[in-house]
C-alpha positions as CSV (number, residue, x, y, z in Angstrom):
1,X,29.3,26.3,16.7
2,X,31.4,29.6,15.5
3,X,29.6,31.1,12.5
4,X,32.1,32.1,10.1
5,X,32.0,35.9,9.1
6,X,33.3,38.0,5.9
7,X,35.3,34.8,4.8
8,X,37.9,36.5,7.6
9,X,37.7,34.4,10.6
10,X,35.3,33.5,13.3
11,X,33.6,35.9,15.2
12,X,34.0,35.1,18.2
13,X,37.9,35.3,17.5
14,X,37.6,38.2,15.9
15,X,35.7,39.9,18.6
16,X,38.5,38.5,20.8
17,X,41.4,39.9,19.1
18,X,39.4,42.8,19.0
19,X,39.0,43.0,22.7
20,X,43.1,42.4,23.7
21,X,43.8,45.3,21.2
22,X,41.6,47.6,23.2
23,X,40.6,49.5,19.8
24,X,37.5,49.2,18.1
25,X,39.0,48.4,14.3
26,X,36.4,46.2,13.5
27,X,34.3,48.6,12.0
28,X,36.8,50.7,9.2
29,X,37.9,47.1,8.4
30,X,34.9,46.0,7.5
31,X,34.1,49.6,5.4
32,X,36.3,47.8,2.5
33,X,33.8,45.3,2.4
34,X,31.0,47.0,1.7
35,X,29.9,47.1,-2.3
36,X,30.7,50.4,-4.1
37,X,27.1,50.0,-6.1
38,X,23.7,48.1,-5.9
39,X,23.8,45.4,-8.8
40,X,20.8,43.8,-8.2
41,X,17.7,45.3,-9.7
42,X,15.3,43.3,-7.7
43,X,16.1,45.2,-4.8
44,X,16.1,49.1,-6.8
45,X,13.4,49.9,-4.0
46,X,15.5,50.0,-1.3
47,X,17.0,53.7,-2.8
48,X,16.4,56.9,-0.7
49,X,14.3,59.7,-1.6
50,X,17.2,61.2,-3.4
51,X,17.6,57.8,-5.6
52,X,20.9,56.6,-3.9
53,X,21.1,53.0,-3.2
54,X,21.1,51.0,0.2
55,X,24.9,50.7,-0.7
56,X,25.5,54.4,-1.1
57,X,24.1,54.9,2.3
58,X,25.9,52.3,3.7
59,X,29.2,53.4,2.9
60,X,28.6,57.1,3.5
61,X,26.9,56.5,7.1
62,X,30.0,54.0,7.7
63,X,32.6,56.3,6.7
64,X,31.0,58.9,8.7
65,X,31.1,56.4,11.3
66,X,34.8,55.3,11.0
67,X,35.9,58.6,11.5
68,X,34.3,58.8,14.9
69,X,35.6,55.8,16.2
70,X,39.4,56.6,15.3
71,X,40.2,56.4,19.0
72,X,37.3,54.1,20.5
73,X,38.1,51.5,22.9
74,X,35.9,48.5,23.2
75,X,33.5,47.5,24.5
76,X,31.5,50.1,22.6
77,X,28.5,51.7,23.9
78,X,25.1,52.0,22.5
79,X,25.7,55.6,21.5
80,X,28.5,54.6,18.9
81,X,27.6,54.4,15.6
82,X,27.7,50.7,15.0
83,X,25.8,49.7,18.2
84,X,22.4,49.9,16.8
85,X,19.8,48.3,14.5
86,X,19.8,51.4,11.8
87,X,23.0,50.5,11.0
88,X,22.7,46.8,10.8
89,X,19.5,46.8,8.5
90,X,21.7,49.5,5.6
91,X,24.6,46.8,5.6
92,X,22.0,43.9,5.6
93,X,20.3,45.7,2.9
94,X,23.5,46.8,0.6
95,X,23.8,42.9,0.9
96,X,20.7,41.9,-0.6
97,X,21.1,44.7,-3.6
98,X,24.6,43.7,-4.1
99,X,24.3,40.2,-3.6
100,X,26.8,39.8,-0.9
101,X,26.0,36.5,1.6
102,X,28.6,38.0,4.0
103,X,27.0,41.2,4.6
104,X,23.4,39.3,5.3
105,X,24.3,38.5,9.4
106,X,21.8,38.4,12.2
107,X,21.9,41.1,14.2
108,X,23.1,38.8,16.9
109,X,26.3,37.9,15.0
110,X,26.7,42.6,14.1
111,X,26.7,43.6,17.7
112,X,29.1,41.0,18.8
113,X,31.6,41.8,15.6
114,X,31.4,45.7,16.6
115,X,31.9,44.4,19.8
116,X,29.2,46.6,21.6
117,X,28.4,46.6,24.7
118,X,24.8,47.2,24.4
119,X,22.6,48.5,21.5
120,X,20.0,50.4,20.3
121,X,16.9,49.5,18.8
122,X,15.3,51.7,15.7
123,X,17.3,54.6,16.8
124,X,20.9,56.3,15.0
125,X,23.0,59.2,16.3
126,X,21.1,61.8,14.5
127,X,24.4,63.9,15.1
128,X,26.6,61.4,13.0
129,X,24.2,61.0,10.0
130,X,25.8,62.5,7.2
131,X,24.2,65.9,4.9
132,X,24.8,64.2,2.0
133,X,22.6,61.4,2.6
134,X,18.9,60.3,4.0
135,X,18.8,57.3,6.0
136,X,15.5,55.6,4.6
137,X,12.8,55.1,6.8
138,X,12.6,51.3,6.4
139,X,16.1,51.2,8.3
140,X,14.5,52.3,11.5
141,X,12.0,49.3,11.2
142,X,12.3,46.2,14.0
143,X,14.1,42.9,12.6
144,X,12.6,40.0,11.8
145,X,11.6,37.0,14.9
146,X,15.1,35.3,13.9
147,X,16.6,38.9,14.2
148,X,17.8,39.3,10.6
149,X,16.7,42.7,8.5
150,X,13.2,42.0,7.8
151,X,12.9,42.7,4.0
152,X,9.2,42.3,3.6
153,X,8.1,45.1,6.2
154,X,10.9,47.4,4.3
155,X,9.7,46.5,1.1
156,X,6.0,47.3,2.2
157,X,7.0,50.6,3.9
158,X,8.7,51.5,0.5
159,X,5.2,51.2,-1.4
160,X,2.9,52.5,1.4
161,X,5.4,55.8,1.4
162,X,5.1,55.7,-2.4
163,X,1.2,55.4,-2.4
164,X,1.1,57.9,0.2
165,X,3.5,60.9,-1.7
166,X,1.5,60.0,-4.9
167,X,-2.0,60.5,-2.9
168,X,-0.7,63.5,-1.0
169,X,0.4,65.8,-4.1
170,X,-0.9,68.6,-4.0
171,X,-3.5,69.9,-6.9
172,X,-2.1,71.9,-9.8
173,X,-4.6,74.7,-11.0
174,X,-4.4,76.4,-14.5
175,X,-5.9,79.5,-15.0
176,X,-8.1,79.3,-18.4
């Protein structure tokens, strides 16, 4: 059965049409698609260390990302931007925060829309990561058995990095 995909079309046509145009275009069409802000407050944790939301890393890693793969034919390899987990698990998560079903794939499902030709596991182009923006360390974590983001190991690296800068402060002395 073709699972249907952004409300666009099937992937495995898209990936097709895709394929015949020889361009990857995939990628900076689906940019539009991602949420400009995080609207769901149950998922506030999944913010960077500078406080901006799975969303605003999405889009500025993507962006960053389009603009490589202006002239990218297809089948991508592992070493493009979309070809790997890291990226997979900020859509997936700007998905949960913003309450978007479309964005909330299996990995499965990503790597065949990108239309890559192999992919990367817990590792992103360190070269293509934006200055402006920190790609949080639950992104690098493995999916889930059914290959989907795995929000409870994110959420629980959240809170063990949060225990752990709290414990780690270092002491403040006053002189009397």
């Amino acid at each position: 059965m073709v699972q249907p995909l952004f409300g666009l079309m099937p992937v495995s046509i898209l990936a097709s049409a895709v394929q015949h145009s020889g361009r990857s275009t995939v990628y900076s069409d689906m940019l539009s698609l991602i949420p400009t802000e995080c609207t769901d407050p149950q998922y506030s944790w999944l913010s960077n260390s500078r406080g901006q939301s799975a969303c605003d890393v999405a889009r500025a890693v993507s962006e960053n990302c389009v603009q490589t793969l202006q002239d990218a034919t297809v089948p991508l390899p592992s070493s493009s931007c979309p070809c790997n987990t890291v990226s997979y698990s900020l859509i997936y998560a700007c998905g949960l925060c913003a309450d978007t079903q479309a964005l909330q794939i299996q990995f499965g499902a990503w790597s065949s829309l990108m239309v890559c030709q192999d992919t990367l596991v817990r590792e992103y182009p360190q070269n293509l990561i934006p200055s402006s923006v920190v790609i949080p360390a639950w992104a690098y974590l493995d999916l889930t058995h059914d290959d989907k983001f795995d929000v409870a190991s994110a959420e629980e690296e959240v809170t063990q990095a949060s225990f752990i800068s709290i414990e780690c402060r270092p002491a403040s002395f006053h002189k009397s």
